[in-house]
Every structure is written in structure tokens, then in C-alpha cells.
TIROMAR-490154 format. One record per residue (C-alpha): x, y, z. Coordinates in steps of 0.2 Angstrom, whole numbers, padded with zeros to 4 digits, always signed. Example, Ala and Ser with C-alpha at 12.3 -4.5 7.8 and 13.67 -1.06 7.14 Angstrom:
<pts>
+0062-0022+0039/+0068-0005+0036/
</pts>
This chain:
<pts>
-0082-0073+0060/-0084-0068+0076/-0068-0058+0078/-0075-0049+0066/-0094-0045+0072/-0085-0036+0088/-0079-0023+0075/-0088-0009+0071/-0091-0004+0053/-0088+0014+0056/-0072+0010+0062/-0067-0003+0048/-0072+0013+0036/-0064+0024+0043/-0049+0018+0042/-0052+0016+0022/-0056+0036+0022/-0041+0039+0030/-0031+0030+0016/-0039+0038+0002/-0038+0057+0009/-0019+0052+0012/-0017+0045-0006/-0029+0059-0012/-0013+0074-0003/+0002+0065-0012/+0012+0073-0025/+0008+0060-0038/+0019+0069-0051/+0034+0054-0051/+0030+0037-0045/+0025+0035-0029/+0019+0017-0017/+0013+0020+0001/+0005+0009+0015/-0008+0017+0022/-0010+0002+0033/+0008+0006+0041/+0006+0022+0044/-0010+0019+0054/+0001+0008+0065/+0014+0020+0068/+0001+0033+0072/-0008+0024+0084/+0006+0021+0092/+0011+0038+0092/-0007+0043+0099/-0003+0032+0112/+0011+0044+0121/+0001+0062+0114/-0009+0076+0124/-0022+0087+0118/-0022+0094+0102/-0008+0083+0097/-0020+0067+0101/-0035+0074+0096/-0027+0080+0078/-0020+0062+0075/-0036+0055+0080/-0047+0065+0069/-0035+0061+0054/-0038+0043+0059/-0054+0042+0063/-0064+0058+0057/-0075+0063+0067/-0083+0048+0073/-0081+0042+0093/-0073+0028+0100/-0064+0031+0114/-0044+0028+0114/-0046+0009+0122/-0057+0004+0106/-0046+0012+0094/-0031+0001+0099/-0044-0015+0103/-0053-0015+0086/-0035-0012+0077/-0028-0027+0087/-0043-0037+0082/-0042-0031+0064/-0024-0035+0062/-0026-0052+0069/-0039-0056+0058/-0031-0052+0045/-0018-0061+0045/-0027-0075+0053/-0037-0074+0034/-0019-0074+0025/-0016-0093+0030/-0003-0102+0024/-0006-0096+0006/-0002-0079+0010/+0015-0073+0017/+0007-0056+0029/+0018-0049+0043/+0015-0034+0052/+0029-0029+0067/+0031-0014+0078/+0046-0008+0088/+0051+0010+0098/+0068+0015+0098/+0071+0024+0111/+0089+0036+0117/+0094+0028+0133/+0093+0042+0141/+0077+0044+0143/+0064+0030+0148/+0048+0028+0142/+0030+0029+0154/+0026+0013+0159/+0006+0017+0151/+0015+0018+0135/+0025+0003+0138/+0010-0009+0140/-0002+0000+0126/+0011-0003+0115/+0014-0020+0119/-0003-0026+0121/-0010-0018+0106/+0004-0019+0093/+0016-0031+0100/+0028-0017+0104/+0045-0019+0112/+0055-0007+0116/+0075-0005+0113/+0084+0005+0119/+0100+0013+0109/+0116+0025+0112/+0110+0038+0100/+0128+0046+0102/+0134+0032+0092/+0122+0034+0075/+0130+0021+0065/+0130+0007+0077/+0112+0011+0082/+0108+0013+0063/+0113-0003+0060/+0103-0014+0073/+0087-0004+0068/+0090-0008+0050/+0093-0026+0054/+0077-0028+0064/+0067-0020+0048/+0075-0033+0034/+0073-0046+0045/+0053-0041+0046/+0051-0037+0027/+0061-0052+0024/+0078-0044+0016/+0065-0032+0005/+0070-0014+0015/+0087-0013+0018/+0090+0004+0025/+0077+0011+0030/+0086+0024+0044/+0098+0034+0041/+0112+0037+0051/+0114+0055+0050/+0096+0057+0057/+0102+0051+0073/+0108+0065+0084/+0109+0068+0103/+0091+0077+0103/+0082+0063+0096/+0072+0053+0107/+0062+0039+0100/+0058+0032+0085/+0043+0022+0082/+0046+0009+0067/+0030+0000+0058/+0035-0014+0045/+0024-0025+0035/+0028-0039+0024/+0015-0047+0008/+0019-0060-0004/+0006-0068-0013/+0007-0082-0026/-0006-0081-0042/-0020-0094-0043/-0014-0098-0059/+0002-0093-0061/+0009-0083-0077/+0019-0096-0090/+0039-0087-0091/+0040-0096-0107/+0023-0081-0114/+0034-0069-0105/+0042-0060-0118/+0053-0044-0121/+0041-0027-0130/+0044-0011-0136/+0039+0004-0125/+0036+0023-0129/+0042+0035-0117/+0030+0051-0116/+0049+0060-0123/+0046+0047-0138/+0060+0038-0132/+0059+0016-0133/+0062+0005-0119/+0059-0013-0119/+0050-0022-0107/+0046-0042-0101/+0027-0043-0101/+0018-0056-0094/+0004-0065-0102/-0012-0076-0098/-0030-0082-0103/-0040-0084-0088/-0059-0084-0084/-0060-0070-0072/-0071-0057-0061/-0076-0044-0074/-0086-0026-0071/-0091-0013-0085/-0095+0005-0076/-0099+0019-0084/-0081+0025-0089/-0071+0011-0084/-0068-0007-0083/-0062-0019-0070/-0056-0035-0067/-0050-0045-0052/-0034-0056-0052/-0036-0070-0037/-0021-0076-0027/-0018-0094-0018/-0031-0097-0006/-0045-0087-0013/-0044-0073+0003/-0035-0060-0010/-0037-0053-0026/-0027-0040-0036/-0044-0027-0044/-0035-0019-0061/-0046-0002-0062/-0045+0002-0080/-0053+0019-0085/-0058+0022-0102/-0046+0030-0115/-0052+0047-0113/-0056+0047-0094/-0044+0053-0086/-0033+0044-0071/-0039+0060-0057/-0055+0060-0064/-0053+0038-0057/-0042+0044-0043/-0055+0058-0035/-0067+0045-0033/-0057+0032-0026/-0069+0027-0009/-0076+0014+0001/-0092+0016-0010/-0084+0015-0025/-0074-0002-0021/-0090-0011-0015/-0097-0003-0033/-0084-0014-0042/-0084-0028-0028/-0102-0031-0028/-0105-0029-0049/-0091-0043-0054/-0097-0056-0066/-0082-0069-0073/-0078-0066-0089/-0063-0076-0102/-0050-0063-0103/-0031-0061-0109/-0024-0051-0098/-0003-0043-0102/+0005-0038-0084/+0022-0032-0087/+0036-0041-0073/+0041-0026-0063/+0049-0017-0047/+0044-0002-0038/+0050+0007-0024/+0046+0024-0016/+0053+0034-0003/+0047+0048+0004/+0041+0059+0019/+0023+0059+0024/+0025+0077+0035/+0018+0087+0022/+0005+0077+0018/-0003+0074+0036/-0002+0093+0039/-0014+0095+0025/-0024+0083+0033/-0025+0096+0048/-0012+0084+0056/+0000+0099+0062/+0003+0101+0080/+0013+0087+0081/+0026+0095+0071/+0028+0111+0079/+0043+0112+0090/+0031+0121+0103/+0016+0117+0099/+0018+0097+0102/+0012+0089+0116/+0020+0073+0121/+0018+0072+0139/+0010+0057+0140/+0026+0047+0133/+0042+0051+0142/+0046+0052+0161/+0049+0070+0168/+0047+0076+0149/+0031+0085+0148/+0035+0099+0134/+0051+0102+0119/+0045+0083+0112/+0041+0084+0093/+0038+0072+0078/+0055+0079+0065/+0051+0066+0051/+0040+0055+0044/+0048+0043+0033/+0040+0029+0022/+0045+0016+0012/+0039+0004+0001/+0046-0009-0011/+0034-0020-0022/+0040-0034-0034/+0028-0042-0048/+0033-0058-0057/+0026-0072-0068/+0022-0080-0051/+0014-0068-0039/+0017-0051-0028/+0030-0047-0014/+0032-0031-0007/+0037-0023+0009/+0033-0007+0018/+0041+0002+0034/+0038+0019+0043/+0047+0027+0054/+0044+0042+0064/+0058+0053+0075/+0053+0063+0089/+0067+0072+0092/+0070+0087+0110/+0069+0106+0103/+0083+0113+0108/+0089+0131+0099/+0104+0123+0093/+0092+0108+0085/+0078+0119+0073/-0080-0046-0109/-0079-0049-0129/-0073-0034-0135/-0058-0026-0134/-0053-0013-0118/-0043+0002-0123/-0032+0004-0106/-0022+0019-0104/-0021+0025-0089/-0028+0014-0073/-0032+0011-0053/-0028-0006-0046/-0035-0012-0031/-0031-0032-0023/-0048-0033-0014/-0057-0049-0010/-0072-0043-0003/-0088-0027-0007/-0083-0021+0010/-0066-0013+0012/-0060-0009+0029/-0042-0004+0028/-0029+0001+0015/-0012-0010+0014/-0005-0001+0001/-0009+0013-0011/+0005+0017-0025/+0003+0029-0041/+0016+0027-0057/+0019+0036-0073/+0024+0022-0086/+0027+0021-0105/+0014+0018-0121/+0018+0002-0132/+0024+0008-0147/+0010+0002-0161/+0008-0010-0175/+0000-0010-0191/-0007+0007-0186/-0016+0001-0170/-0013+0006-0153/-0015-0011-0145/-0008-0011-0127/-0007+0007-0120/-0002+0013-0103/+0002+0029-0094/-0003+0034-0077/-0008+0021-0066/-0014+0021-0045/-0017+0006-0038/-0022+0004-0019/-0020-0013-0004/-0038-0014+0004/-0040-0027+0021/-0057-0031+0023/-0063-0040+0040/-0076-0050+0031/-0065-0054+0014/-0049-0047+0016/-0044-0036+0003/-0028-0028-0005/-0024-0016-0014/-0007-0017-0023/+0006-0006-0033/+0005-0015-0049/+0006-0010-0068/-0008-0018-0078/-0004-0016-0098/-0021-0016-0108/-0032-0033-0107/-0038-0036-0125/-0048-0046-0129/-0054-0058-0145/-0066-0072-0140/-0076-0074-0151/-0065-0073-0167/-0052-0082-0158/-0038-0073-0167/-0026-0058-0164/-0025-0039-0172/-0006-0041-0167/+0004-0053-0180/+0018-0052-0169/+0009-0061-0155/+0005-0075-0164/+0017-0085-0159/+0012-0082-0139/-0006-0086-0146/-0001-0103-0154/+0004-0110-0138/-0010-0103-0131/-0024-0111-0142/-0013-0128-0138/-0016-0125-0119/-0034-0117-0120/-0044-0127-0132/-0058-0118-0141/
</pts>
């Protein structure tokens, strides 16, 4: 499109760095969901009203080190957004809404005012931060009501206080319904080992499906499309031995276009377990290692460019970020929202064989070039206790990543993806206790 061709592809890419040097900083060691795609918006925004180091630090998290100049940062990412969800249709539930908070006391530079708006459709609200409940509450309201009820609470009251200032909320919505959707009636309860050796059971998901299929070198992949045909969900499978960082340090743009570009379709059955994550967490240690560090330094911050007659004490206290994902027999929904406080310092205020999947990277992409990461999650999950002495369906750690593309929008989302095993050409099972799923499955998949 059009839209599109006016985007550079240094821009588009780096943004897609940025998410994978993020991810790359987490500490994966419990389960963890983020939308990189969020936290550009937020910091963007925040760029907007920064000086200095503080604006150059942000920018050079953002963008690396190549040049555009602050006008094409916030016109490409207006472009890009719109297109985006211009390619989500009426297939694809996508939402992305902006909003500054801002203590009543102060008012914000009219520059800031019209960036904000122009850019990221930006209003500004301004709240009696004396009163933290009260304000609390509308801001949480304004999130649910963008995620569609999915984040809840995603201020806290008790992070309100007299010397905070603004806070810049970013909150995106996705639901997606599977091209062919997952029968509940092959949805069926399995046993589950716990790396303490303890059992759980879990619903998994089940179907046979002709789908895009690519064989690297130590890992396997395959791509799960949604209603519509503008998304897929990419399962990264790495082999039994290869481990999940050795998968995760390579995670890039070059690596995505690898799997993208290399699909072949391939009859597959494919186990998804039904599940729900959500993670919580503050991003400020994270963009410090980024070199993102000035803008969290009560004196060395520099805001001067966001509030009238406050040139200097204006700091970034917190970084909070949240997501929820939902997978079912029908599709994915899931939610994210950002918020970041600056708050005054004061002293007071300091294919036919089988696929042994243990661990795996998951990727919703739709197209070999990348541009944008919606989402980007990491999760330690059971092993599925085996049966006659085989280890048929094995899982540990997962990552799985949301990718927007300008030219085929793609996604990356949290999801847990059991093993695919397949048996094609013998047409039978090594597992007698699914042969019950099988049976209905031969009556709706003739040989």
C-alpha cells in the first residue's frame, strides 16, 4: 500500500530491534508477557516533552543509531499504527488508545498537547492527585474500557501522591478468531509433570490442519493463521536438545524473515493447551540496561520541554506494564497497558515424522518482513507425563513474541504450544489413550 511505501525500512526494523533487545534484558526466570509495541507508544510520547540526554537516550533505545528526525519518528508511527489496524479489518479485534494524566496543578505545554494528539490521538485529563482513589478509579475505567474489561487495575492508588505529575497511559487490545477453529468436544483434560515431579492436569486443544511448515537446522516451525488471512500465530519449536536461550539469543528480524520466507504447508496435528497468562511488572530496570538511564534520575532528568514553568525536578518514578493473554478452542485475546509516572523530586519524595517439542519460541507473523513487536512473553510450563515408556507431548520453557508488519502484519503472541506429532503416513497413533480423539478425527478427515 501506499501508506506503507512512505515508511522507511530502517524505521519499521528498528522498531523490531528494540523489541528484541527489551525481551533479550527481562528476567525470564518466572513467566513473563510484554508488548513491546505499548511501550514504544508510551515512550514516544514521553520523548515528546524530554531535553537532551533524556531525549536522546530514549531515542537511541528506540531507534538505534539511525536518523530521522523527531517529526518522522511520530509520522511514520502514526502511519504504522494506522495501517495496522487498517489490515486488522473486521476479522481482527486491534485497539491502540493513548491518554496523559495530568495533576491539575500543573498544565501541560501546548507543543505537547498537539504532538500528542496529532500523533497518538492523545487527550489529556486532568486529575486531583490529592484524592488517589477517586483518580485511581477513572484511570482504571478508561483502561478496561480500552482492553475491553481484560485489565482491570492497572494504577494503583498508593502510587498517587502530591508530587506526582503525569502519567502517560498506553493500552492495546487483540482478539483474533482461528481460521479453523479448535473442536471443544477433542478438548480433553491431560496429565502434566511439574519440573518438582508434581502432576497437574490440563484442557488441551487438538486439530489436524494443512499448515505452513519450516525445518531449520535445530528447530521447526509452524504457522497457525487467524480469520481474514492478515495474521498468523508462528509456533518456534526448537529441537529436544537446543536449548530455549540458545532460540531466544537469536530471536531478530533476520531470523523471522528466515522462518517467513522458508514455510512450505504441511498436514500436521497440532495439541495447544486452553490457557491464560498475565504478567505484571516494571520495565525501569530493563531500559536502564538499554542505556535508557537519565530519565530516572531525580537530577539528571530533563523534562523541560513538557510542563509550563517546570524546567528541572521532573523524573520518570515507574514503569509499569501489563499484559493479559487468553487462548481458547476459538482464538486469542489479550490486552496490554503501560503506564509511566513522572513524579516532582522533592527531599521528602526520594512434515511426516514426528517433532519432539520441548521448549519453544512463538511468533503470530503474517509476513517475511517484520516491523514491530505487539507482544513478546516467556513461560516455564510442565512436561506431560508419558505413556508406554514414550515421551510423546513435552513442554518446558516457552518465548513467544507479537510482530506488526507494514507489508503483512504480523504478531507475535504469549501462547503455549504442547508438541505437534505427527503420523501421516501410517495414519495411527503411538498414544492408545488418544485414540478415541483419533476416531472422530478419521470420521472428519478422510484418508
Amino acid at each position: 500500500m501506499a501508506m506503507m511505501a512512505a515508511i522507511p525500512v530502517d524505521y519499521q526494523q528498528s522498531l523490531i530491534e528494540f523489541s528484541t533487545s527489551l525481551y533479550r534484558e527481562l528476567n525470564k526466570t518466572e513467566s513473563v508477557c510484554m508488548s513491546p509495541y505499548s511501550i514504544t507508544a508510551a515512550f514516544l510520547l514521553l520523548m515528546i516533552g524530554a531535553s537532551g540526554r533524556s531525549k536522546q537516550q530514549i531515542s537511541s533505545a528506540l531507534f538505534q543509531k539511525r536518523l530521522f528526525s523527531e517529526e518522522e519518528k511520530l509520522k511514520y508511527y502514526k502511519s504504522l499504527n494506522s495501517y495496522i489496524i487498517q489490515k486488522a479489518g473486521g476479522n481482527v479485534s486491534l485497539a491502540s488508545a493513548n491518554r496523559l494524566f495530568v495533576n491539575k496543578r500543573y498544565s501541560v505545554l501546548q507543543n505537547v498537547r498537539k504532538k500528542a494528539k496529532q500523533y497518538f490521538g492523545a487527550d489529556i485529563s486532568l486529575k486531583d492527585f490529592t484524592k488517589p482513589k477517586a483518580s485511581a478509579l477513572v484511570m482504571n475505567r478508561w483502561v478496561s474500557k480500552q482492553t475491553d474489561g481484560k485489565i482491570k487495575k492497572l494504577i494503583k492508588e498508593d502510587w498517587l501522591v502530591s508530587t506526582t505529575v503525569m502519567l502517560i497511559i498506553n493500552a492495546i487490545y487483540f482478539k483474533a478468531t482461528w481460521e479453523r477453529r479448535f473442536s471443544p468436544k477433542l478438548t480433553s483434560k491431560q496429565n502434566f509433570l511439574l519440573p518438582d515431579n508434581k502432576t497437574i492436569k490440563v484442557d488441551m486443544m487438538l486439530i489436524r490442519s494443512n499448515v505452513p511448515y519450516f525445518q531449520g537446522f535445530d528447530f521447526n516451525a509452524i504457522a497457525l493463521p487467524f480469520k481474514g488471512g492478515n495474521f498468523d500465530m508462528v509456533f518456534i519449536l526448537p529441537h529436544e536438545k537446543v536449548g530455549l536461550q540458545n532460540i531466544e539469543a537469536r530471536i531478530s528480524l533476520e531470523f523471522l524473515s528466515e522462518i517467513s520466507s522458508g514455510f512450505s504447508r504441511e498436514l500436521l496435528d497440532i495439541f495447544i493447551p486452553k490457557f491464560k497468562l498475565q504478567s505484571d511488572f516494571d520495565l525501569t530496570q530493563e531500559l536502564r540496561k538499554l542505556a535508557v538511564t537519565d530519565i530516572f534520575d531525580e537530577v539528571k532528568a530533563n523534562f523541560s520541554n513538557l510542563i509550563v514553568g517546570k524546567k528541572q525536578g521532573l523524573y520518570v518514578k515507574i514503569a509499569v506494564h501489563k499484559v493479559v493473554f487468553n487462548v481458547n478452542e476459538a482464538g486469542v485475546e489479550g490486552a496490554a497497558g503501560l503506564k509511566s509516572e513522572l513524579s516532582l523530586f522533592s527531599p521528602s519524595d526520594i512434515s511426516p515424522s514426528q517433532i519432539q517439542v520441548g521448549k519453544l519460541a512463538k511468533t503470530l507473523q503474517d509476513s517475511p518482513s517484520p516491523n514491530s513487536n505487539l507482544l513478546v512473553a516467556q513461560e516455564s510450563q510442565p512436561k506431560m507425563i508419558s505413556a508406554q515408556g514414550k515421551n510423546v507431548l513435552q513442554l518446558s520453557d516457552w518465548v513467544c513474541e507479537v510482530i506488526n508488519n507494514p507489508q503483512f502484519v504480523q504478531a507475535i503472541v504469549p501462547m503455549v504450544l504442547e508438541k505437534v506429532f505427527l503420523a501421516i503416513k501410517s495414519r495411527k497413533w503411538y498414544l492408545t489413550k488418544f485414540s478415541h480423539i483419533l476416531k472422530q478425527l478419521n470420521k472428519i478427515h478422510k484418508p
